[in-house]
Structure formats: structure tokens, C-alpha cells
VMD Tcl script that draws the C-alpha trace (Angstrom):
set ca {
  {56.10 35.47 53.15}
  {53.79 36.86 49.99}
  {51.60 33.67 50.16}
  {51.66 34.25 53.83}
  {50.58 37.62 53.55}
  {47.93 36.22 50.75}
  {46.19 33.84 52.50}
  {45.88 36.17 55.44}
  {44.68 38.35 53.01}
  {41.78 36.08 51.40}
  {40.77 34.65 54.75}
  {39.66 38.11 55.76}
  {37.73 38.70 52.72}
  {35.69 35.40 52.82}
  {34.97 36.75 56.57}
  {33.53 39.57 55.87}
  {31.41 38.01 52.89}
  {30.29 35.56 55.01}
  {29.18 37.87 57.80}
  {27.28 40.01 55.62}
  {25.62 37.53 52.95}
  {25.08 34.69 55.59}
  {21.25 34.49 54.68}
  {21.77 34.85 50.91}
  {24.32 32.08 51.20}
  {22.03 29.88 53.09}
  {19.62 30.16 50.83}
  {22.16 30.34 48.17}
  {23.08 26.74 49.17}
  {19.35 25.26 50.15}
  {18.72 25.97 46.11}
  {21.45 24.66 44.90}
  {20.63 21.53 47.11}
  {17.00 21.19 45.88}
  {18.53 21.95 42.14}
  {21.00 18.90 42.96}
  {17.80 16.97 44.24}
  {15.42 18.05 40.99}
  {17.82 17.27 38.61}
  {18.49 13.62 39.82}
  {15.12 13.54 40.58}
  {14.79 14.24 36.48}
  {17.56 12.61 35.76}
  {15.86 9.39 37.56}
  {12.70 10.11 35.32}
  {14.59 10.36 32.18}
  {16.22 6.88 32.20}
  {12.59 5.16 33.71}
  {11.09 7.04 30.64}
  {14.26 5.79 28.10}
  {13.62 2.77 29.49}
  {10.24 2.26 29.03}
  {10.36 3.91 25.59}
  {13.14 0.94 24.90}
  {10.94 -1.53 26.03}
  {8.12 -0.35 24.52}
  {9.59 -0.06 20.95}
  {11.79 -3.17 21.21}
  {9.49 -5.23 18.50}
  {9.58 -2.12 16.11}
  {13.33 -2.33 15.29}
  {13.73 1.27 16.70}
  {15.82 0.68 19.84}
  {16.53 4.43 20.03}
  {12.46 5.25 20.62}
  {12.61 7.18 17.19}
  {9.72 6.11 15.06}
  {10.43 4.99 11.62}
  {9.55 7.24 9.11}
  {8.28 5.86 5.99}
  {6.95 7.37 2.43}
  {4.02 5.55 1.51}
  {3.32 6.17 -2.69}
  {-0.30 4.83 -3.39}
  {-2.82 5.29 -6.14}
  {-5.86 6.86 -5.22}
  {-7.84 5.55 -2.87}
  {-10.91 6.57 -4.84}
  {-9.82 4.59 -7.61}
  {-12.14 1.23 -6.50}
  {-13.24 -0.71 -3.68}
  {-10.28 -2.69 -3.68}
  {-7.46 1.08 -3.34}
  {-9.87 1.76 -0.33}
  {-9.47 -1.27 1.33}
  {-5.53 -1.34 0.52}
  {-5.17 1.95 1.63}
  {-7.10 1.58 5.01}
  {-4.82 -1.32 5.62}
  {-2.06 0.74 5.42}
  {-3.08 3.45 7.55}
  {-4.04 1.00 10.03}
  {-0.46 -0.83 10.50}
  {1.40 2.13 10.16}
  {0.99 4.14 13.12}
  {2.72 5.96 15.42}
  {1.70 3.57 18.41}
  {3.80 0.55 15.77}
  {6.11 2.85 15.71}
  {5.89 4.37 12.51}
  {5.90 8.49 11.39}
  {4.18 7.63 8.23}
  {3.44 9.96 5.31}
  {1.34 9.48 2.21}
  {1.35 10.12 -1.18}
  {-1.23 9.38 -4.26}
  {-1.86 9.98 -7.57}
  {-2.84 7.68 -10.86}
  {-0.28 9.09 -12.88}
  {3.35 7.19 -12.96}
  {5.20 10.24 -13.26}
  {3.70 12.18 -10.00}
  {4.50 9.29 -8.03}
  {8.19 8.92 -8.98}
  {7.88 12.85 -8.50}
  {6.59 12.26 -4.94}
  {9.61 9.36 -4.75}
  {11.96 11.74 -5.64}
  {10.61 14.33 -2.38}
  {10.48 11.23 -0.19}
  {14.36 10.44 -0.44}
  {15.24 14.31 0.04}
  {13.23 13.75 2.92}
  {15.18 11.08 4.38}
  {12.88 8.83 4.79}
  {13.94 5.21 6.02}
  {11.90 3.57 3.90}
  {9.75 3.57 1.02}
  {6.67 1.83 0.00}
  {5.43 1.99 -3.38}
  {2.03 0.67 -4.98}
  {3.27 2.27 -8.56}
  {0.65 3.52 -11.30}
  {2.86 2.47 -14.04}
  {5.55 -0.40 -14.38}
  {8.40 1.87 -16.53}
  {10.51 4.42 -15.35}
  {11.59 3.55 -11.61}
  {15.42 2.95 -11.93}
  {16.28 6.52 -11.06}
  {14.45 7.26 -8.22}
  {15.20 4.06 -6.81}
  {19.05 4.22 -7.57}
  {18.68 8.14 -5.59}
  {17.22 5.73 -2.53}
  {19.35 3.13 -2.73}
  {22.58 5.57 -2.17}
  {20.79 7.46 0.02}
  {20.63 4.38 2.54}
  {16.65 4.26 1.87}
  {15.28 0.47 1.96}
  {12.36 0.02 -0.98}
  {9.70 -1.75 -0.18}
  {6.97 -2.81 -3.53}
  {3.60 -3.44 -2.69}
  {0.67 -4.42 -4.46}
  {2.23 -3.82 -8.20}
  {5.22 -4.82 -9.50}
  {7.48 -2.32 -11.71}
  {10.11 -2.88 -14.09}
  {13.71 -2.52 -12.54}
  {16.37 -4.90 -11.08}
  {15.57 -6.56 -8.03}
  {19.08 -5.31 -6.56}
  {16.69 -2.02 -6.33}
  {14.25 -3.09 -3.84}
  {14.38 -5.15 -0.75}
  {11.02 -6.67 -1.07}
  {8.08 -6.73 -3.23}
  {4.69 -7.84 -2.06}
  {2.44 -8.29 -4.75}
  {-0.64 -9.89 -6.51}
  {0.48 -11.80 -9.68}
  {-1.63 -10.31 -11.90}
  {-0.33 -12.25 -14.86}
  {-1.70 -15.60 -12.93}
  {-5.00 -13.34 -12.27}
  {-5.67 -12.99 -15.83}
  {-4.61 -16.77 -16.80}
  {-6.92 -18.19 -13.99}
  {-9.98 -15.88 -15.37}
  {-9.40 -16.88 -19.15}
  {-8.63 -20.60 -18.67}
  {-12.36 -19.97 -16.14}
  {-13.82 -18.35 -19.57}
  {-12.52 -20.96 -21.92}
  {-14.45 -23.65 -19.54}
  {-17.09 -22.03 -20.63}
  {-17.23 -24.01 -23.74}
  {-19.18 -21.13 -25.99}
  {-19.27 -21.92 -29.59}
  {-17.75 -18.52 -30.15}
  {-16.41 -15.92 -28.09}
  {-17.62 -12.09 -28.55}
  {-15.52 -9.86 -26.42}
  {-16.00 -6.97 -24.85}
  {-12.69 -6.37 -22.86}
  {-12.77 -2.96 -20.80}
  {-9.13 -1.91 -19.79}
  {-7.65 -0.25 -16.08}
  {-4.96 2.39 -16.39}
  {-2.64 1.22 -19.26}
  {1.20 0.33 -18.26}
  {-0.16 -0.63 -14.74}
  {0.64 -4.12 -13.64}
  {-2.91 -5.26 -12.91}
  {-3.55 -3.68 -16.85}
  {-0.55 -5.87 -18.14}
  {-1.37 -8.65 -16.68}
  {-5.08 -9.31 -17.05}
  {-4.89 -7.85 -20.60}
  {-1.65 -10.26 -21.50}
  {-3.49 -13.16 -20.33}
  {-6.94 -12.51 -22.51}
  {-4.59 -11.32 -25.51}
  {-2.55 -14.67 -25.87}
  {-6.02 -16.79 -25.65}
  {-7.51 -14.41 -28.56}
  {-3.98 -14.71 -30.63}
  {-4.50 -18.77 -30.46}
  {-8.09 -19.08 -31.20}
  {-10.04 -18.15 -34.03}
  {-13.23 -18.32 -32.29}
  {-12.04 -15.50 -29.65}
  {-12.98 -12.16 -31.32}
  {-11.94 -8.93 -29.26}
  {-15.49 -6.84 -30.35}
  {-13.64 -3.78 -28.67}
  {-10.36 -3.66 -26.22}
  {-10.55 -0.33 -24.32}
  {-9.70 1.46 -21.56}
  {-11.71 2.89 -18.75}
  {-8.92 4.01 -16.16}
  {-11.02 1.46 -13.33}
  {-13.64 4.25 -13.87}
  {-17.50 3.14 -14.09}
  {-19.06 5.51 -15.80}
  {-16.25 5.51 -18.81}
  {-16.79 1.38 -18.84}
  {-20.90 2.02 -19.03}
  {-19.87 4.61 -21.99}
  {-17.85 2.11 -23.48}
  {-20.41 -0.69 -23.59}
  {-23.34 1.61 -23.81}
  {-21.35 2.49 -27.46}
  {-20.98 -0.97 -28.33}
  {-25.12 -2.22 -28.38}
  {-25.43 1.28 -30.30}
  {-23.30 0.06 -32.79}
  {-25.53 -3.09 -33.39}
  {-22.35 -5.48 -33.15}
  {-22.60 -9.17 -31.24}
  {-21.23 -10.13 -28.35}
  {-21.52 -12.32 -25.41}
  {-18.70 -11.53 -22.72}
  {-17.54 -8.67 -20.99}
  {-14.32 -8.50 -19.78}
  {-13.42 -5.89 -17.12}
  {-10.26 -5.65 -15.55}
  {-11.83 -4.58 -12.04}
  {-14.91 -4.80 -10.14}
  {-16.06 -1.19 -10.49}
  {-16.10 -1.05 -14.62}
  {-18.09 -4.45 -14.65}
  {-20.65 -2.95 -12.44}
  {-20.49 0.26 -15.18}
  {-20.58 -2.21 -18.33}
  {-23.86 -4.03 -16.67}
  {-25.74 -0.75 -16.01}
  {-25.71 -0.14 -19.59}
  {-26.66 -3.59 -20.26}
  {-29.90 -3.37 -18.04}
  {-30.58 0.27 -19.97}
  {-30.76 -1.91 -22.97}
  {-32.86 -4.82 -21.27}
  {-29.98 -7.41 -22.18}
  {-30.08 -10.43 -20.12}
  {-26.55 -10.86 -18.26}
  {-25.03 -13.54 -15.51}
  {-25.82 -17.07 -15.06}
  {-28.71 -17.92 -18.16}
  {-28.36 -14.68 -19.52}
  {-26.92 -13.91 -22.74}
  {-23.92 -11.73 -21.63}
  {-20.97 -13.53 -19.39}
  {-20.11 -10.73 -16.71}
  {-16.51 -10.83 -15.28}
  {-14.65 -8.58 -12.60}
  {-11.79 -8.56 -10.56}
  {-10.76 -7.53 -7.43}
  {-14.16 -9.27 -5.31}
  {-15.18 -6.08 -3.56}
  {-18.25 -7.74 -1.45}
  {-20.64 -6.18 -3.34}
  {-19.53 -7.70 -6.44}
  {-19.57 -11.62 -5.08}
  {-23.26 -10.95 -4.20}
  {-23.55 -10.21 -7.49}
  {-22.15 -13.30 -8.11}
  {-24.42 -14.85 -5.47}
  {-27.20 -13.58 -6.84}
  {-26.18 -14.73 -10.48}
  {-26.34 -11.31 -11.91}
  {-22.91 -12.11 -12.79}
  {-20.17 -15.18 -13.13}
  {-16.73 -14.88 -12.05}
  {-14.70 -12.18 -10.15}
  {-11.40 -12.93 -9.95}
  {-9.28 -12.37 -6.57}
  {-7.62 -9.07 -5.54}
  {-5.76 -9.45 -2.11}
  {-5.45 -5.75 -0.84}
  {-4.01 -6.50 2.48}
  {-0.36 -6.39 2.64}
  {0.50 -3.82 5.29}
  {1.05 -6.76 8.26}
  {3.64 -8.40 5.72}
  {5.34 -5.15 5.00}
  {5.38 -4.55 9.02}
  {7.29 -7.78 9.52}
  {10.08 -7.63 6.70}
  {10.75 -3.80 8.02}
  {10.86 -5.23 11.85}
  {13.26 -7.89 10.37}
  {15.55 -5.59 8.60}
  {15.83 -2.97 11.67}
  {16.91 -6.17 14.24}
  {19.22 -7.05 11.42}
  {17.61 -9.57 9.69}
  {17.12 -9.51 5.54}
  {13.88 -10.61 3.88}
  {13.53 -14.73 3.74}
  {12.10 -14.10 0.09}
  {12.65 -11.12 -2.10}
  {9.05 -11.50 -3.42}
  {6.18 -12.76 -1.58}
  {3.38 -13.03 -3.58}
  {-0.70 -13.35 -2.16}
  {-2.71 -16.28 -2.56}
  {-5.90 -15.56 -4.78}
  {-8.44 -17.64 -6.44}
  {-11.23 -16.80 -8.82}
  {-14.78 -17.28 -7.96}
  {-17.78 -18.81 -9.96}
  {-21.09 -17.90 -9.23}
  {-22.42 -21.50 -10.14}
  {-20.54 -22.42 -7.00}
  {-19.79 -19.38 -5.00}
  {-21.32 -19.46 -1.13}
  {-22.36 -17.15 1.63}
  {-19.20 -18.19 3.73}
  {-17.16 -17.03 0.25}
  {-18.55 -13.78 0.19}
  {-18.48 -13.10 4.31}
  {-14.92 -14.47 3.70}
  {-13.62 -13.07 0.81}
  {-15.39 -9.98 0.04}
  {-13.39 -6.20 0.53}
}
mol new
graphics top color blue
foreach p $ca { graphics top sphere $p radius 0.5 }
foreach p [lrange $ca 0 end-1] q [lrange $ca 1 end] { graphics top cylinder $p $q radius 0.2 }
display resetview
């Protein structure tokens, strides 16, 4: 009888609602049916969008849509020809439309970078790249990424820490660099060799190995004289200061060594200050590294002989191995290393420098 009594009761109320709020509840409804109608409507959108964002990003590794986000660590690109090209390379694979939230960091100086390291992993970063200043100091950092889940990625230099550390490492072997530019110089056949060597940033791997190289030829001949061995930090001006000290001093010498293109081009403006004869049939052997363009017409010009091979572009092989690893797939080799040669400007062509030259 109560639920009798109830029902009559609620039936009566719903009546009189109904008679009073019929409009409201009409249009009550009609929203609630376009609502229905937007929202699958939306809904419809969402998954064409998802599933064009899928398709879209399927080659990038990111099957979500989300970009990667990497922490790039590069010297600066101010330092020579060669750090502009390197770093434009960069910029240019890792985009947002490859699918990448990229930031950047630079600096000459070993311990900013692992500094700027140490702010990329409390970033959470997926991965980082590093081009480091200096070879020493990189376990920590790297340990911090490694149990952090962040994949590092070397490129350009190597550094000093166990492989376990770092999933890949594309670099220049600067060590073969050197060797290929001394056993060039040896060729030569001088009766005596008066060195000028000019150095790049000490404890940096291009330093290490292009000095290493010229140091063990010195060590096992007694005709190799080192007339000065110093640094210049890739920096013209200091390598013209250097030089510019050295025919002030009245000492001999017949080769200048410079560990990159832009000291060499330093070193010969003091030489032509001093009206000394330089390149091929001069009386100073000029030597660079790196080939910036300008430098092999140098070369092509015979205002100097041999520039030694750089290869700044590494970005595309980065860009694969991190595709690889996000679809599950390790790096084939743990260090891929660029092919370079060394250029002589007794043989050095047009093609070579249209080819060749950064």
C-alpha cells in the first residue's frame, strides 16, 4: 500500500513539472541532443586527428605524437667555420616537424657543459647529445642519465668514460687526423723540420689528437724541432699573435702547424705582415684542419698545402640510431666514426673544394 500510495504520489509530481516546464524541457532535451551530437562529432575529430598524428610520427619512434625532447651540449658555434656548420646541421635535423622538442646548450669550457648536462637530466630529457669541450670528467653526469632512463648520444668528440655510459658515439678520429697530416708532412722530405705548432682548446679531443700525432713524430726524429707548441683556443687573432712573436724573436722555421682552419688563416696574416713567402714554393709549409671552403681555395690557389678533413655533419646519423632505439632497435655499432681524408694543394681540384668544402 505505501509504494502504492508513492508512486501515485511521484506520478503527480512529474505531471505537474511537465505541464509547467514543457518548453524548458524541450529545449532542455534539443541541447542535450546537439551536446550528444558535438561531442561525437569531437570525439570523431579527436581519433581522425590521433590518427593522423600516429601516422604522421610513425618514422620518429614517438607512436604517442609526443615529440622527443633532446638536450643538445655544443661548443660555440662561433668557435670556427667548421662549429657553424656542425651546429646548423643540428638545428636542421632536429625539428619539431622530425619530431623533435630540441634544446641547446654551448659553451668552450668542459665544466659549463657537464653543468648544462647536469640541468638537462633534471629536465627529463630523453636524450642527450654531447659535442664535449674537454675529454675528462663525464662519468657523473652520465651515470645521473643513465639511472635516470636518459639515452647518451656522443657526437663529434669523444670523452673519456666507459662505453656502458653512452649508447652511441659519432665522431671524427682525430688521432687518425693528426697521423694522416704528419705522415703528409714527413712526405715532404725537408732536410729539417722547424715547427711552429699552434694548439685548439687543450684536453679537447681534436687538441689530443692532432697534437699526439705531431708529438710522437718530433719524439722519433731529431730533425723535427717544435720552434714553439702553443695554444690559441681555435682563435685567429691569438694564432697571428703567436706567430707574429715568433719572426720577432728572429728564430727559423719552415712549417706551421695549426690544429684548425681559422688559426692557420691567423698564423699566415702575420706571415704576409712580415713579407714571408708561404704555400706551394714558398718558404713556410701552411697546414689547417677542418677544410672550411675558404681554406681549400687557399689550397687551390697554393697560398697554402694541406688541410686536413673535418666532417661536421652528423645530425642525419644521430636521427637514425634515436629512430632505431624508440622502435626498439639498439645501435648496429657503438661507434661510428666519419670518413675524412687530407688534401694537398699540389693535387687538390675544383670538384674537391665544391665537394668538400664547409
Amino acid at each position: 500500500m505505501k509504494k502504492l500510495i508513492a508512486l501515485l504520489l511521484a506520478l503527480m509530481v512529474m505531471f505537474s513539472l511537465g505541464a509547467c516546464g514543457s518548453k524548458e524541457t524541450t529545449d532542455s532535451t534539443a541541447n542535450n541532443d546537439a551536446a550528444a551530437t558535438d561531442d561525437a562529432a569531437a570525439t570523431d575529430d579527436a581519433a581522425a586527428t590521433d590518427d593522423a598524428a600516429t601516422e604522421d610520427t610513425g618514422d620518429t619512434g614517438a607512436a604517442d605524437g609526443e615529440l622527443i625532447k633532446v638536450g643538445i651540449i655544443n661548443n660555440d658555434p662561433n668557435e670556427s667555420g667548421y662549429r657553424t656548420a656542425n651546429d646548423a646541421d643540428m638545428k636542421a635535423v632536429f625539428t619539431e616537424e622530425n619530431g623533435y622538442d630540441a634544446t641547446y646548450a654551448y659553451s668552450l669550457k668542459n665544466d659549463e657543459q657537464i653543468a648544462a648536462a647536469q640541468k638537462f637530466v633534471q629536465d627529463e630529457v630523453d636524450y642527450l647529445l654531447i659535442s664535449a669541450a674537454g675529454t675528462a670528467g663525464w662519468d657523473s653526469v652520465l651515470m645521473d642519465a643513465q639511472n635516470a632512463g636518459i639515452r647518451v648520444i656522443l657526437f663529434d668528440r669523444t670523452i673519456d668514460a666507459d662505453d656502458s655510459l653512452y649508447a652511441a658515439s659519432i665522431v671524427s678520429d682525430m688521432a687518425l687526423e693528426g697521423e694522416t697530416a704528419v705522415n703528409w708532412l714527413a712526405d715532404q722530405g725537408l732536410d729539417e723540420y722547424n715547427i711552429i705548432h699552434i694548439q685548439g682548446v687543450m684536453g679537447s679531443a681534436a687538441q689530443v689528437g692532432r697534437t699526439g700525432a705531431l708529438d710522437e713524430m718530433v719524439a722519433a726524429n731529431d730533425n723535427w724541432n717544435l720552434v714553439t707548441q702553443q695554444t690559441a683556443e681555435w682563435n685567429a687573432e691569438t694564432a697571428q699573435q703567436i706567430v707574429q712573436s715568433v719572426i720577432d724573436s728572429g728564430e727559423e722555421f719552415n712549417v706551421i702547424y695549426a690544429e684548425n682552419d681559422d688559426m692557420a688563416k691567423g698564423a699566415v696574416a702575420a706571415l704576409d705582415k712580415a713579407n714571408i713567402s708561404h704555400g706551394v714554393d714558398g718558404d713556410v709549409i701552411i697546414m689547417g684542419f677542418d677544410c672550411n671552403k675558404w681554406a681549400l681555395e687557399e689550397l687551390l690557389a697554393g697560398n697554402w698545402n694541406y688541410d686536413g678533413q673535418c666532417n661536421p655533419f652528423q645530425a642525419s646519423y644521430i636521427d637514425e640510431i634515436i629512430k632505431g632505439i624508440e622502435n626498439g632497435q639498439e645501435p648496429a655499432e657503438k661507434v661510428v666514426i666519419m670518413e675524412e681524408k687530407g688534401f694537398d694543394a699540389a693535387t687538390i681540384t675544383q670538384e674537391d673544394v665544391d665537394q668538400y668544402g664547409i
